[in-house]
C-alpha positions as CSV (number, residue, x, y, z in Angstrom):
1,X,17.6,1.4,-24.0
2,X,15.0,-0.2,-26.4
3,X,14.7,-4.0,-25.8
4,X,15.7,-4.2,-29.5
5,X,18.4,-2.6,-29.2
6,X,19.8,-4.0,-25.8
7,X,19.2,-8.1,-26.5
8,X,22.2,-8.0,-29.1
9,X,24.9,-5.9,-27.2
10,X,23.9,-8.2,-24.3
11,X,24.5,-11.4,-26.7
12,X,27.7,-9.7,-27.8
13,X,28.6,-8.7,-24.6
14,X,28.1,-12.3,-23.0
15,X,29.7,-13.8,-26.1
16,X,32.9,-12.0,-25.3
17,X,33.1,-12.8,-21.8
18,X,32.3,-16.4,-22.9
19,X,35.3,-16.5,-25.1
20,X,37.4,-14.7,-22.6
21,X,36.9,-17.4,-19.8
22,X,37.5,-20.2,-21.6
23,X,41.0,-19.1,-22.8
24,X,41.8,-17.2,-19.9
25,X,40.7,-20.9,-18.3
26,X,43.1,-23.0,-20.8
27,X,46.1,-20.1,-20.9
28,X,46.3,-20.3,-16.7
29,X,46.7,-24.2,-16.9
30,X,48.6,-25.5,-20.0
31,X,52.1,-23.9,-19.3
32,X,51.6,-26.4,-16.5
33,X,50.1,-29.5,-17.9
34,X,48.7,-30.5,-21.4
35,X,45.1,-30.0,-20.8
36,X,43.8,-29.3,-24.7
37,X,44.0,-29.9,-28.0
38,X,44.0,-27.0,-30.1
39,X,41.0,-28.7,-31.7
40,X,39.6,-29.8,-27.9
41,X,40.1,-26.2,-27.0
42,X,37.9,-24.7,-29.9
43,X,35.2,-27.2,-29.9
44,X,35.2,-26.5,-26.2
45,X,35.0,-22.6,-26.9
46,X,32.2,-23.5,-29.3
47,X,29.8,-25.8,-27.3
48,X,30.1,-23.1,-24.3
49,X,29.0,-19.9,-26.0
50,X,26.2,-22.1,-27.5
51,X,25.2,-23.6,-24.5
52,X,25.5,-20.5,-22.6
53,X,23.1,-18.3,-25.1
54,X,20.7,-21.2,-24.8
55,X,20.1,-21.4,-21.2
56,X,20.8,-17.5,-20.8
57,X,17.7,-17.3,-22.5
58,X,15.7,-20.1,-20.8
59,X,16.4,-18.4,-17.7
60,X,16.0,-14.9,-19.0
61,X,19.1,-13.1,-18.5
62,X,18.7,-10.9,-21.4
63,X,15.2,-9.9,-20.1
64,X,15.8,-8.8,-16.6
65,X,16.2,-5.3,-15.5
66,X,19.4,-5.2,-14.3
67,X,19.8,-2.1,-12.4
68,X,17.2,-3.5,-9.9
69,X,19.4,-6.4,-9.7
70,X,19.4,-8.7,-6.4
71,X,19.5,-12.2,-5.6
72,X,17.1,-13.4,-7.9
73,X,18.9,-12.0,-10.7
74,X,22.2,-13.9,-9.1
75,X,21.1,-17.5,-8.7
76,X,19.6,-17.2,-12.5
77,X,23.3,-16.2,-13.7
78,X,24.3,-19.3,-11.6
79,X,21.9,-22.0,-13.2
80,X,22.8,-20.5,-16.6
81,X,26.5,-21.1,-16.4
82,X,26.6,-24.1,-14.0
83,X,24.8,-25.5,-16.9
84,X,25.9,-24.3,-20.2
85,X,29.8,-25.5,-18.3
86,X,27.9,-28.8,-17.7
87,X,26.6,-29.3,-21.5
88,X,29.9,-28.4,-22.2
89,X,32.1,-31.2,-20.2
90,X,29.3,-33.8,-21.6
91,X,30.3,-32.5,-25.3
92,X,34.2,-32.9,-23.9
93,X,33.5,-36.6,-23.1
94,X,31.3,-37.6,-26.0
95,X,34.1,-36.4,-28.3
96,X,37.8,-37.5,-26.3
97,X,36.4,-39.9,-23.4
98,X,37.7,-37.2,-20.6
99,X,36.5,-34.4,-19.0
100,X,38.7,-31.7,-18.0
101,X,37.8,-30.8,-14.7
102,X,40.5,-28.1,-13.5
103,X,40.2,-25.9,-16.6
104,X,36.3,-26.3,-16.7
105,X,36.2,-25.2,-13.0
106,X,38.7,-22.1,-13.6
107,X,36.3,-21.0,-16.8
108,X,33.4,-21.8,-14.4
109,X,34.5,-20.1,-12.3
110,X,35.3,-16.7,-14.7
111,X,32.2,-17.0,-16.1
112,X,30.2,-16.3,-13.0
113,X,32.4,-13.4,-11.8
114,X,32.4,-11.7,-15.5
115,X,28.9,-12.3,-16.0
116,X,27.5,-11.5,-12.6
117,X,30.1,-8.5,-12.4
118,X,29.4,-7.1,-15.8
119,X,25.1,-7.3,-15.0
120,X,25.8,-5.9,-11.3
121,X,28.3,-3.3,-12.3
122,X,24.9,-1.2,-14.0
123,X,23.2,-1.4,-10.4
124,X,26.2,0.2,-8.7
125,X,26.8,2.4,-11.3
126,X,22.6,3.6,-10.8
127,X,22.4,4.0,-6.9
128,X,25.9,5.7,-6.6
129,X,25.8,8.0,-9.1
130,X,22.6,8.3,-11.3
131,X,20.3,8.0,-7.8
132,X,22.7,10.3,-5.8
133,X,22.8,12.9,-8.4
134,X,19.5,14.0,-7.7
135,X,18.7,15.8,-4.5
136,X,16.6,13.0,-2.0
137,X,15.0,13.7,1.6
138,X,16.8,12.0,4.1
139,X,14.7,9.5,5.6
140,X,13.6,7.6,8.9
141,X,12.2,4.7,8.6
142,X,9.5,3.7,11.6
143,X,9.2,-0.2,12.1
144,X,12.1,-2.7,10.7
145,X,9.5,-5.3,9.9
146,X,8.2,-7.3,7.0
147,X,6.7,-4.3,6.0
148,X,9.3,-1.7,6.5
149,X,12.1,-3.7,4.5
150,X,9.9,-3.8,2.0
151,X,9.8,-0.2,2.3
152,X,13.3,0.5,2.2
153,X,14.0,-2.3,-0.8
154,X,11.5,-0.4,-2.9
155,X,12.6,3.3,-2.0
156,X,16.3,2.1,-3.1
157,X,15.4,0.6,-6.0
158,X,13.1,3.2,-7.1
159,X,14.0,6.3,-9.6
160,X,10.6,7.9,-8.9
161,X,10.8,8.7,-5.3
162,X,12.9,12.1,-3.4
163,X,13.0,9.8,-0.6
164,X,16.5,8.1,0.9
165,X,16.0,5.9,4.1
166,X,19.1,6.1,5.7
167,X,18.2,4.7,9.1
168,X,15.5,2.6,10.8
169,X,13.9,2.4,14.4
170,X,12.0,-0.6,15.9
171,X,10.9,-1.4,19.8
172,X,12.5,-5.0,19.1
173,X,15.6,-4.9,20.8
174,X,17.0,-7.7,19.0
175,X,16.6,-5.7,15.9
176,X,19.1,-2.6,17.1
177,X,22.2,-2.4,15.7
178,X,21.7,-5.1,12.5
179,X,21.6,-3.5,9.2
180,X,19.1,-4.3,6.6
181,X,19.9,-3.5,3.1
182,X,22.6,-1.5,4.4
183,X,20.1,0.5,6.4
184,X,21.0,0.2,10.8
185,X,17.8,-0.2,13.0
186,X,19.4,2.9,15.2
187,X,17.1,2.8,18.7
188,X,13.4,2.2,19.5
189,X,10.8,4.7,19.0
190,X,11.4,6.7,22.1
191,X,14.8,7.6,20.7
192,X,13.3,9.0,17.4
193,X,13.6,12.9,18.2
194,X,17.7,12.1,19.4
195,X,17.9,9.9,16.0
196,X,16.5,12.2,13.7
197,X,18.8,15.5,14.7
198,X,21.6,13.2,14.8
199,X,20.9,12.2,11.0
200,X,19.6,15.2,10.1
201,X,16.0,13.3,9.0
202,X,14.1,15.1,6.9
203,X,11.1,12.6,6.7
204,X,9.7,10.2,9.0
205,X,7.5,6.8,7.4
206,X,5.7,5.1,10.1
207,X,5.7,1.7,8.3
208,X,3.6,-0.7,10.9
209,X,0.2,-0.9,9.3
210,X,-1.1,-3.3,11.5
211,X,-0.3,-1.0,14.4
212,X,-3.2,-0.4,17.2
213,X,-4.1,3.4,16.7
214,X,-3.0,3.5,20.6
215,X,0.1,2.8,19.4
216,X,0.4,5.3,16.1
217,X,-0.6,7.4,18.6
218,X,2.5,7.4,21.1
219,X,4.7,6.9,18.3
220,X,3.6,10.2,16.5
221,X,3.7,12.4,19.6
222,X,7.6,11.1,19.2
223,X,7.5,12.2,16.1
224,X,5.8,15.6,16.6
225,X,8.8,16.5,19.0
226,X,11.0,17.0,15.5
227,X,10.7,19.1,12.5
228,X,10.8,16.2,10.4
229,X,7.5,15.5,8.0
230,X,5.5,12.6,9.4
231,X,4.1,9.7,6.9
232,X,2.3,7.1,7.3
233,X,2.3,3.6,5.0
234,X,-0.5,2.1,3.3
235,X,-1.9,-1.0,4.9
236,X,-0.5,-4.2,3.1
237,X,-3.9,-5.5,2.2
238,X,-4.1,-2.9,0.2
239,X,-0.5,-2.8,-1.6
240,X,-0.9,-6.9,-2.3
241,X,-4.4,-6.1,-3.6
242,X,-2.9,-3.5,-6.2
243,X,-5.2,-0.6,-4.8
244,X,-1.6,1.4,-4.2
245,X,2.0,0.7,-4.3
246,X,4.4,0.7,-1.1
247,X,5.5,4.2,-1.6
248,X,2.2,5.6,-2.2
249,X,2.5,7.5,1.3
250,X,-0.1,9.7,3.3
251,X,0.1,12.0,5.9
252,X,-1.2,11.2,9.2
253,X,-4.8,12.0,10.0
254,X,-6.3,12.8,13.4
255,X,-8.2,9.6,12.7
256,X,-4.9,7.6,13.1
257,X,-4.9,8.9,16.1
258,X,-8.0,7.8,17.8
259,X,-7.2,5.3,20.9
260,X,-9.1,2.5,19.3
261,X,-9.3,0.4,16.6
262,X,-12.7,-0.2,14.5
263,X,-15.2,-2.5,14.9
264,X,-14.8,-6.2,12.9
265,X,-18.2,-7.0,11.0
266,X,-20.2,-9.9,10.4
267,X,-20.4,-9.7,6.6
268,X,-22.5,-13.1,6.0
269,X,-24.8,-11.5,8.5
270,X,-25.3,-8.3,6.7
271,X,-25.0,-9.7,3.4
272,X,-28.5,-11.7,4.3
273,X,-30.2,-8.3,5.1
274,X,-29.1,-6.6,1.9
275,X,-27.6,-8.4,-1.4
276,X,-30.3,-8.9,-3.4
277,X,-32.6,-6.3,-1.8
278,X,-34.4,-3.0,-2.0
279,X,-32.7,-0.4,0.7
280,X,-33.7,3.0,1.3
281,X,-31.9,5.4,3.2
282,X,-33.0,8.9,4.2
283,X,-30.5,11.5,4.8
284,X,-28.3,10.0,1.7
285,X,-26.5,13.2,0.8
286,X,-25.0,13.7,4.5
287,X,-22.2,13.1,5.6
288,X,-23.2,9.5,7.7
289,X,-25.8,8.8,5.2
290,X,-23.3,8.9,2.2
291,X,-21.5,6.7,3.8
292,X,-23.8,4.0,4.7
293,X,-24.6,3.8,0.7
294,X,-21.4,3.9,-0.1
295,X,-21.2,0.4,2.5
296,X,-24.5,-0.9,1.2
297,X,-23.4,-1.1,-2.3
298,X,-20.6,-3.2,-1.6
299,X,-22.7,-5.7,-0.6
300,X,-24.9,-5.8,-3.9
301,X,-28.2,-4.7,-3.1
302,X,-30.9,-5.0,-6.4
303,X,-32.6,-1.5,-5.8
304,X,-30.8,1.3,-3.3
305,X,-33.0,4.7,-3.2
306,X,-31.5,7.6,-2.1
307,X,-33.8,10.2,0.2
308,X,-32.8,13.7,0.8
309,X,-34.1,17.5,1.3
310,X,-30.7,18.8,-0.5
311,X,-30.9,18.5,-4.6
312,X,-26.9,19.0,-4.6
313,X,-25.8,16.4,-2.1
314,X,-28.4,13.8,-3.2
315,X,-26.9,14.5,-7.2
316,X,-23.1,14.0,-5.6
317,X,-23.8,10.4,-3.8
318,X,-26.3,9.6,-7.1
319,X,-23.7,10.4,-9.3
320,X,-20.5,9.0,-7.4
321,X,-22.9,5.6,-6.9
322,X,-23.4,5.1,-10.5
323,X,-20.0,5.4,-11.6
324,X,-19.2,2.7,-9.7
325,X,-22.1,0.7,-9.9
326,X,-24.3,1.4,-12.9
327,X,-24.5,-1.7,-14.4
328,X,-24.9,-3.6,-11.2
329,X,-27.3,-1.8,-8.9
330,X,-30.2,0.0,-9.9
331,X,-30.0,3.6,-8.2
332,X,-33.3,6.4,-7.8
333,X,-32.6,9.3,-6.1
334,X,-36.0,11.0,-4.4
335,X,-35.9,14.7,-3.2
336,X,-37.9,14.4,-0.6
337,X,-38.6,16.1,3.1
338,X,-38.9,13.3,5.9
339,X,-41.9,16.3,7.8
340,X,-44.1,15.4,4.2
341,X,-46.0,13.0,5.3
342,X,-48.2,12.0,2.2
343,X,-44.8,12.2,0.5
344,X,-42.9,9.8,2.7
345,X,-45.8,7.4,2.3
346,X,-45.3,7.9,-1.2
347,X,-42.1,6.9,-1.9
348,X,-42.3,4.3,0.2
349,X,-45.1,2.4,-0.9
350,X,-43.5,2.7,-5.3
351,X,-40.1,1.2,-3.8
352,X,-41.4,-1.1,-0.7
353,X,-37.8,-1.5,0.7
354,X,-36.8,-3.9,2.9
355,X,-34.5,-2.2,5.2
356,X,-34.6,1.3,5.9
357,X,-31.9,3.5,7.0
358,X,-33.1,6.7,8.5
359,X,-30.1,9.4,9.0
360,X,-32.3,12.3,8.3
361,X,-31.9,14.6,11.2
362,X,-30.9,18.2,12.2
363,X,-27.9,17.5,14.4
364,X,-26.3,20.9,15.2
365,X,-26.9,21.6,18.9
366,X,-26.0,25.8,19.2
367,X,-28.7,25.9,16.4
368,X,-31.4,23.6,17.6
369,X,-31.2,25.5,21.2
370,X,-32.6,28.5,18.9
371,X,-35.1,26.7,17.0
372,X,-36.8,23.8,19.1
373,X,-40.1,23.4,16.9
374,X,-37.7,22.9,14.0
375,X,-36.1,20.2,15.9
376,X,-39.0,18.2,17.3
377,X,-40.5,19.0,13.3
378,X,-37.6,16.9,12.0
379,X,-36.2,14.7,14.2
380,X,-39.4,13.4,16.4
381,X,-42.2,14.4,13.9
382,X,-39.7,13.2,10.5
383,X,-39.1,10.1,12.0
384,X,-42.3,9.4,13.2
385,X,-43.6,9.5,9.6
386,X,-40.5,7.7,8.1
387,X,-41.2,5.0,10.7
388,X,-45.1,4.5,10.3
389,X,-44.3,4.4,6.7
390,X,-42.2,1.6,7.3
391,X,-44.4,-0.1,9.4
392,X,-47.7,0.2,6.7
393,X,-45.8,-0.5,3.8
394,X,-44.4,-3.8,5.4
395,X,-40.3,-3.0,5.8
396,X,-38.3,-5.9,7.5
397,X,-35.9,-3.6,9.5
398,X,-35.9,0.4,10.3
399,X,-32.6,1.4,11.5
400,X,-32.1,4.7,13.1
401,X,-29.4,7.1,13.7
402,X,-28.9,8.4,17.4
403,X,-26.5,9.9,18.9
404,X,-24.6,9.8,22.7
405,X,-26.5,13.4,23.3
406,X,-30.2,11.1,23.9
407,X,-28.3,10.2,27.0
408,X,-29.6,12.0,30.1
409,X,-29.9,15.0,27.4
410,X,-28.9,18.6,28.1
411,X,-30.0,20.4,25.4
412,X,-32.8,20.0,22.7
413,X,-31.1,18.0,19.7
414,X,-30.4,14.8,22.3
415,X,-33.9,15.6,23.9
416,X,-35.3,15.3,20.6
417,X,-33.4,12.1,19.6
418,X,-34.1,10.4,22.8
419,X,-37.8,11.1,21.8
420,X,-37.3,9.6,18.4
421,X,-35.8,6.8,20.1
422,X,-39.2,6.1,22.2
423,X,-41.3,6.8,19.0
424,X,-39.5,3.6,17.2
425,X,-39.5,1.8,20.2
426,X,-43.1,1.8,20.8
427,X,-43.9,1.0,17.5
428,X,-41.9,-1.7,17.5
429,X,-44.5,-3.1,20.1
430,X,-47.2,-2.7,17.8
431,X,-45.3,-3.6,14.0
432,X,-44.1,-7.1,12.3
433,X,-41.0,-4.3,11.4
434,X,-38.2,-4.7,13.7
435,X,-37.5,-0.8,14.6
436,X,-34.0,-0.2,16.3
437,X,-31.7,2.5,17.3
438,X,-27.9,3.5,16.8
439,X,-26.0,5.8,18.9
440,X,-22.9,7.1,18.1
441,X,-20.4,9.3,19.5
442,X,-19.0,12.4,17.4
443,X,-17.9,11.6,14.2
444,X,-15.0,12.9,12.5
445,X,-14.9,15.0,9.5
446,X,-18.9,15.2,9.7
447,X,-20.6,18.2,8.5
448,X,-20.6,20.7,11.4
449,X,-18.5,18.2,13.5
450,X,-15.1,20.2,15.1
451,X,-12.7,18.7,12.8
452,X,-13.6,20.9,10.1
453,X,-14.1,24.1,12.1
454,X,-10.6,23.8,13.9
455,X,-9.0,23.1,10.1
456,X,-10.9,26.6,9.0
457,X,-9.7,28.3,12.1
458,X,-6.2,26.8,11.7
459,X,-6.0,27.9,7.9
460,X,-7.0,31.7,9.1
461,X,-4.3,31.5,11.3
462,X,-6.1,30.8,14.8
463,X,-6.8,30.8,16.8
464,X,-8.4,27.5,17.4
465,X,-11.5,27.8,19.8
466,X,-12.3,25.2,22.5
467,X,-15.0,25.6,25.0
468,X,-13.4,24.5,28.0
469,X,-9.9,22.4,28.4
470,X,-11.3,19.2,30.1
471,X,-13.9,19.0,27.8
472,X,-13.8,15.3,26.6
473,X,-16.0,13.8,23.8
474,X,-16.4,10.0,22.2
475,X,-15.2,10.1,18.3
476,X,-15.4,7.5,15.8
477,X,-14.7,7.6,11.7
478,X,-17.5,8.5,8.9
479,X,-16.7,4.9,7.6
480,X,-16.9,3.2,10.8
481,X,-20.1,4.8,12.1
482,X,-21.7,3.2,9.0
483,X,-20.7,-0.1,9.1
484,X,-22.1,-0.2,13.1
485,X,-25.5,0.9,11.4
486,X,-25.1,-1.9,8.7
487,X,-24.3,-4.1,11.6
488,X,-27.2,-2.8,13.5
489,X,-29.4,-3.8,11.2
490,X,-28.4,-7.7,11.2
491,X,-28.2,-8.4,14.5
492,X,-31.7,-6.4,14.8
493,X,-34.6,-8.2,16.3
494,X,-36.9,-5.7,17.2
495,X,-36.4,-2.5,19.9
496,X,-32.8,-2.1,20.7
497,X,-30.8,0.7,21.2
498,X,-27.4,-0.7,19.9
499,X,-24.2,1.4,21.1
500,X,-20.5,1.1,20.2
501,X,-17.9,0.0,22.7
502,X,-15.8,3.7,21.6
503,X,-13.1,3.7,23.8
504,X,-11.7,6.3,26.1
505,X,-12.9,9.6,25.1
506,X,-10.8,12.3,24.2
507,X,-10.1,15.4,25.1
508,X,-11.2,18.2,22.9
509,X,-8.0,20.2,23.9
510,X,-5.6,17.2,23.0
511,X,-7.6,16.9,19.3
512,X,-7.3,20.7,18.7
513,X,-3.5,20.1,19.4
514,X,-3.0,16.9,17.3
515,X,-5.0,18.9,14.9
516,X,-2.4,21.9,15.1
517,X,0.6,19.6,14.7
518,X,-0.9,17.8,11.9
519,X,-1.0,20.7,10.0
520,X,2.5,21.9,10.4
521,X,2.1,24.5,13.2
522,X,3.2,24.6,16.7
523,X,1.0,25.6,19.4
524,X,3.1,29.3,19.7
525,X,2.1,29.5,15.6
526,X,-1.8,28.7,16.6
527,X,-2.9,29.2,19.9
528,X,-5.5,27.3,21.7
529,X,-8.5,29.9,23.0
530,X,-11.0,28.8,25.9
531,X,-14.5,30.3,24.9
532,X,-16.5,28.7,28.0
533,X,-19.8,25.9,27.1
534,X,-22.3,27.1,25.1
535,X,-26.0,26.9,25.2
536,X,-27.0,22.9,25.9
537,X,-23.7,21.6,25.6
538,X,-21.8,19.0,28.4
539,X,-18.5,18.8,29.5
540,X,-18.9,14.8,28.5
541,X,-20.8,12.7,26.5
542,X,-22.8,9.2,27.7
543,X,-23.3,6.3,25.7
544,X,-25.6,4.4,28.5
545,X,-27.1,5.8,31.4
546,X,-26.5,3.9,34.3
547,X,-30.3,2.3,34.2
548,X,-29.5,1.6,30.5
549,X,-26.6,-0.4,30.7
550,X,-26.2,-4.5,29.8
551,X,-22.8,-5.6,30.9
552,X,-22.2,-8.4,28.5
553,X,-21.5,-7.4,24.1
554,X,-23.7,-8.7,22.0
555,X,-21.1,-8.4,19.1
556,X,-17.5,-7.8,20.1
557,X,-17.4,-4.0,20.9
558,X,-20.6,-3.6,20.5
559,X,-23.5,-3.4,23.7
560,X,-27.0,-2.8,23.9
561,X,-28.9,-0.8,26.5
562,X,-31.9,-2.2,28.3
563,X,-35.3,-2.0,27.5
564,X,-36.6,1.7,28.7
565,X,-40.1,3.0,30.0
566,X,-41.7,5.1,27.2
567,X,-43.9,8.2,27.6
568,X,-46.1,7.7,24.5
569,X,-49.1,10.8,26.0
570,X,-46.9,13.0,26.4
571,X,-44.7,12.0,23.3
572,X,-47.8,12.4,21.4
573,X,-48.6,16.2,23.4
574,X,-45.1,17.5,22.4
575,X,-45.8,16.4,18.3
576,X,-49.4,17.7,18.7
577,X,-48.4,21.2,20.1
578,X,-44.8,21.7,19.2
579,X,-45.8,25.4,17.9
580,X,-45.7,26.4,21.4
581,X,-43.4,29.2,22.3
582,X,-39.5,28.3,22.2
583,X,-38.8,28.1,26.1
584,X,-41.9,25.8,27.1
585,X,-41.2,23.8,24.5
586,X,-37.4,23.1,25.5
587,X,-38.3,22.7,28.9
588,X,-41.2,19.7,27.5
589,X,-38.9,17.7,25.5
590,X,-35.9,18.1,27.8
591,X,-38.0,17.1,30.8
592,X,-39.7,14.1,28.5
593,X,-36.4,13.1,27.5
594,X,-35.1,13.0,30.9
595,X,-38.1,11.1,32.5
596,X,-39.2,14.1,34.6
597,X,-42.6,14.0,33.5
598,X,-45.7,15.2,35.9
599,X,-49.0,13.4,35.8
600,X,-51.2,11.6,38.4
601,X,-51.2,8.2,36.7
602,X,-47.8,7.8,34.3
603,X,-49.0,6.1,31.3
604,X,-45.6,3.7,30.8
605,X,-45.3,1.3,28.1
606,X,-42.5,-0.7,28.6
607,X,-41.0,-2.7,24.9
């Protein structure tokens, strides 16, 4: 109904009722005793529907929405009678010296239950038969606290949403049993598969957003034991912030259910090292370097330039970046190869950055087994240029990207990070440029990382390949990964190999099953196949070896590993003479990487 049209049938409406309760007010009482004048009774009559349209429309009664009525709504119909029935017993005064308290308190009275019933009446009339009419999902509600009412207040309001919550659940046992909104808080979480086929659930909402992923966890493997859709509630940060609205819901993502929770930053830290600055990252168009511009720019850097081999991915992250930030932050993408020297040199003596985030890097381990001079070209050689560059063209920080696989490395992608990591950290004895390290564990959603394979293989139908059943890996998110490296950079001061507190690390079989689940399949629907380990891979992952290791965090959840021996001969033999035939040259770089290195006297040069 147009507001035109619905302030004047309201005003009628109200006028009516006004009327109404003030005779039916004088008509129950003056058989009994001679309470009015005729005259009494009509200026009465008068001064009420005045008063009344007044303060109805100081308190806005005729601009509510009154099918979303609630208490709110009812103490503003209270003000605007208990006053309009005041203003009139102060007219009834002025005019005869009395005040007729019995038949004022009947109208009163009247007033409230007409107005309040005639407003409230539309809201009944809405959620029993205008909401019911239409066909909603019956729905569970997971957590009966601040944020779960909310929830449920919003989904019964709301005309927009196929969604009834018709029961809650929450581990607080002094919460079972109570209703809320006329919703019961039926059991805990462990009862949720018993609830649910007792009340014929349809849809689950896990409404807890400050919930430890530990926890998400345990409560969606309840969940997973019904045929019910799983949901998961924004974070209220985000709803009071205005990014989404309370029932702007998402599924659950294997990244909800990772046993640990991401790392808190230091943001007046990391704004020092970049508002205001020049940063370059190399690797921009992949999947961690993306990321860490998308982090950067948040903190308002002057300059950010964006390196990459790939023309498409470097246009994607240049174009993405300058929708957002155009007007604030001056962008350049460079198409560039890190192995091009003269060109790396280049570009970084036009832009003279001063941080550098190197995430160029050929990461895939089957296929650097296959080509090891193409791995030492990129990763040792590319950095080793990147780095120098850095160094001559006076950078304040390099940060690179490592990975768990430089640990005590099995196969020639960690062998030839764990040489990249010597090459910085030698240099970093010789430079005024603070040169660093970041290792990480796997990281979800990456290009070539499992996540996307087991998706592909669950979309063909399975089945989903694992290389052995207690295989166990470390995993963190794309967005957390690249705030560690943002972190790394301010706490830098010059040879550190920084690593993340991850967690426990899970096993690859248990991801490949949340996966399966998450997609709406049982494991009889997609089968789990064992293919046995593949060339250079581990059954686990190190962060640290055990000479490596510093007990105490340097930043909660986040350690760093001593200071290690470095083999800068032969370091130098394996980029000098990496054309060597593929199985001597894996046997170089994994035995350099691994310290098994044979010469009379060991040149070591300790940072």
């Amino acid at each position: 109904m147009a507001y035109q049209k619905r302030v004047p049938l309201l005003v009628l409406l109200d006028s009516i009722i006004v009327l109404c309760a003030v005779y039916a007010g004088y008509f129950t009482l003056n058989p009994y005793m001679n309470v009015y004048t005729v005259p009494m009774l009509l200026v009465s009559s008068v001064s009420l529907l005045v008063s009344h349209h007044l303060f109805a429309f100081l308190y806005r009664l005729y601009q509510k929405a009154w099918e979303y009525a609630s208490v709110g709504e009812l103490i503003a119909i209270v003000k605007a009678v208990t006053f309009s029935v005041l203003t009139t017993s102060l007219v009834q005064f002025a005019l005869a010296q009395d005040i007729y308290f019995r038949v004022l308190g009947i109208t009163w009275m009247l007033h409230i239950i007409l107005i309040g019933g005639s407003r409230f009446s539309w809201r009944v009339y809405r959620d029993r038969f205008i909401s019911s009419s239409t066909e909603k999902k019956r729905t569970l509600i997971v957590g009966a606290g601040k944020a779960g009412t909310m929830l449920v207040r919003q989904l019964l309001k709301s005309n927009d949403t196929d969604l009834q919550p018709v029961a809650f659940v929450d581990d607080d046992p002094n919460k079972v049993k109570l209703q809320i909104y006329g919703i019961t808080v039926m059991g805990k979480t462990s009862e949720i598969p018993k609830i649910v086929e007792e009340n014929d659930i349809e849809n689950i909402i896990i409404a807890i957003p400050s919930l430890k992923k530990a926890a998400i966890n345990r409560i969606y493997l309840e969940c997973s034991k019904t045929n019910a859709k799983t949901q998961i509630m924004p974070m209220l940060e985000d709803i009071v912030s205005g990014k989404v609205s309370v029932n702007q819901f998402r599924d659950v993502q294997v990244e909800d259910l990772l046993g640990r929770d991401p790392v808190e930053l230091d943001m007046e830290s990391i704004s020092k090292k970049l508002t205001g600055n020049t940063i370059l990252v190399t690797g921009a168009g992949g999947s961690i370097g993306s990321e860490i511009c998308r982090q950067i720019c948040k903190f308002n850097p002057n300059k950010i330039v964006l390196v990459g081999h790939g023309e498409n991915s470097i246009y994607q992250i240049d174009m993405e970046l300058r929708n957002l930030y155009k007007d604030k932050i001056t962008i350049i993408p460079v198409i560039a190869d890190i192995q091009d020297r003269e060109r790396i040199f280049e570009v970084i003596d036009e832009h003279k950055p001063e941080v550098i985030y190197h995430a160029a890097a050929h990461k895939h381990v089957p296929l650097m087994e296959y080509n090891p001079s193409e791995a030492v070209k990129n990763n040792v050689i590319g950095t080793k240029n990147v780095a120098e560059a850095a160094d001559t063209y006076g950078v304040k920080t390099f940060v690179m990207i490592s990975s768990d696989k430089a640990v005590n490395p099995t196969n020639v992608m960690g062998a030839t990070k764990r040489i990249a990591e010597m090459v910085i950290q030698h240099l970093d004895t010789l430079s005024e440029t603070k040169f660093v390290a970041v290792r990480f564990g796997n990281v979800l959603g990456s290009r070539g990382s499992v996540i996307p394979l087991f998706k592909k293989q669950i979309l063909a139908g399975g089945p989903v390949t694992v290389t052995h059943p207690d295989m166990t890996r470390y995993f963190m998110t794309i967005p957390e990964a690249s705030r560690l490296v943002l972190q790394a950079g301010a706490l830098a001061r010059g040879g550190e190999i920084f690593v993340l507190d991850m967690g426990e690390p899970v096993k690859i079989t248990d991801l490949a099953k949340n996966l399966i689940r998450l997609s709406g399949y049982t494991e009889d629907e997609i089968q789990i196949k064992y293919t046995g380990l593949r060339p250079g891979e581990k059954m686990f992952e190190e962060l640290l070896n055990e000479n490596e290791v510093h007990d105490k965090q340097i930043y909660p959840k986040i350690y760093i590993g001593k200071t290690a021996n470095l083999y800068v001969e032969e370091v130098n033999e394996i980029i000098n003479h990496h054309e060597m035939d593929r199985e001597t040259l894996k046997r170089k770089v994994l035995d350099l990487a691994n310290n098994r290195v044979k010469r009379k006297e060991v040149e070591l040069l300790a940072t």
